[in-house]
N, C-alpha and C positions, 0 to 999 in steps of 0.2 A: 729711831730714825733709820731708815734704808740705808745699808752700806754705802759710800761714794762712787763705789767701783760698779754698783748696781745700777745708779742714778746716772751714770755718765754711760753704760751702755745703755738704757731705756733711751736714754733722749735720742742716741746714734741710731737705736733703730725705728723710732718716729721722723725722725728732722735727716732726710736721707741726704748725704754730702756734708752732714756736719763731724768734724772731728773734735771732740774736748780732749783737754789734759789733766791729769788732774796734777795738782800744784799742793802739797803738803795732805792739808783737810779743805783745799776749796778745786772746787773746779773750775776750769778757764775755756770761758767761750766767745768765740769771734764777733765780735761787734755786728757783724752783719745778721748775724741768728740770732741774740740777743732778746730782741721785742719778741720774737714769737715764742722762745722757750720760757722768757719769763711768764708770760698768759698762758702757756701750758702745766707750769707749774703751781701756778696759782689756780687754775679751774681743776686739773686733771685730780680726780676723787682718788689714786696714788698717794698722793703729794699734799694738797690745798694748803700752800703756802699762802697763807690768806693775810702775814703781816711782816712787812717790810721795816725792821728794826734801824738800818742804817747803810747809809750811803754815805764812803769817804771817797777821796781821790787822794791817789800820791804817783809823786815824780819820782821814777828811776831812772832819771836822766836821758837813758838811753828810748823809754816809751812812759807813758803815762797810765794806767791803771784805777778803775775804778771797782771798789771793794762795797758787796752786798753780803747782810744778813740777814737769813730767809728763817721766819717760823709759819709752824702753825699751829694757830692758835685750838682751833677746832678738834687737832690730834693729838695737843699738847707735846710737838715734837720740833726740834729745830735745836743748835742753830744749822741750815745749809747756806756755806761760803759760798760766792760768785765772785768771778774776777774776771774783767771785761776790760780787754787792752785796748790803746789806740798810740795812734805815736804823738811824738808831740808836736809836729807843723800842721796835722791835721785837727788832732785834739777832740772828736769828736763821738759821741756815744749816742744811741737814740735812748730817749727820755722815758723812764717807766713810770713818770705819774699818772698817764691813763690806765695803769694797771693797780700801780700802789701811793696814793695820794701822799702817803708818809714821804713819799719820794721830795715832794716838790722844795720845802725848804731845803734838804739833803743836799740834792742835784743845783739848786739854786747858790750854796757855800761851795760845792765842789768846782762850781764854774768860777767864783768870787776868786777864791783863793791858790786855787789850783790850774784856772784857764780851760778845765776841760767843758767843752760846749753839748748840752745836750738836746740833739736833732727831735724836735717837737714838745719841746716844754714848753708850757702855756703861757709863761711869766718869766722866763731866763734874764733876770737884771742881777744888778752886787745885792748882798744884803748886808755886806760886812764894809765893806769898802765904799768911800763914793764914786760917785758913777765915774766922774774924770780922771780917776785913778787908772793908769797905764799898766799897772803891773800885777803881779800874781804871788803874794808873800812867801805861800811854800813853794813854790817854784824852786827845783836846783838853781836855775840862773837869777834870782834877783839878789841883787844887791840893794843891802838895806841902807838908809841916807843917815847922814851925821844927825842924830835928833841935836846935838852941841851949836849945829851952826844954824846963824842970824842969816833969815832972805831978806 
């Protein structure tokens, strides 16, 4: 696999105005660059992350974050981390299942459980939860109900 420190200046000087971080072993890119690096990653003959392993969300109370893992199957190389912030009154991320289909149940549990909403997903309902259900479980802020008490 390409260094991180290699992949994080390539993208910078394709996608002019964007700044990554890198953040351990993943890099962290601005929700608003997001769609277009991700289909540059996955076409560019560099790269051809051609398989989208996993889509989590987690609250850090203070912002919300959603976690990819990028292979490629074709160069037998991968994992590359992705970490795509948003806050949490806005909560929202645009959708990469028109790039990696893996995405759609992923993004679909990260909105169920997590609340983060992702901008152009095909199908964005609960899958875990029913639909009338108000709340977000892993949320920092929920509070879980007495399962003890009689309604």
């Amino acid at each position: 696999m390409i260094p991180i420190a290699e992949i994080k200046q390539d993208i910078e000087s394709k996608f002019l105005g964007t700044t990554l971080t890198v953040d351990g072993a993943s890099l962290v890119i601005a929700k608003e660059h997001w769609f277009s690096i991700a289909k540059y990653l996955k076409t560019d003959p560099s790269y051809r992350l051609d398989f989208l392993s996993s889509v989590t969300g987690v609250d850090y109370k203070e912002y919300l974050e959603v976690v990819y893992h990028l292979y490629s199957i074709e160069k037998k190389e991968g994992p590359l981390a992705i970490k795509v912030r948003t806050d949490v009154q806005t909560s929202s991320v645009p959708s990469v299942t028109p790039i990696w289909r893996s995405a759609e149940f992923q993004e679909r549990e990260a909105y169920d459980l997590v609340g983060i909403k992702f901008e152009g997903h095909p199908d964005l309902r609960r899958i875990l939860m029913w639909e009338g259900f108000q709340f977000h479980p892993l949320r920092k802020d929920y509070v879980m109900e007495d399962q003890d008490r009689v309604l």
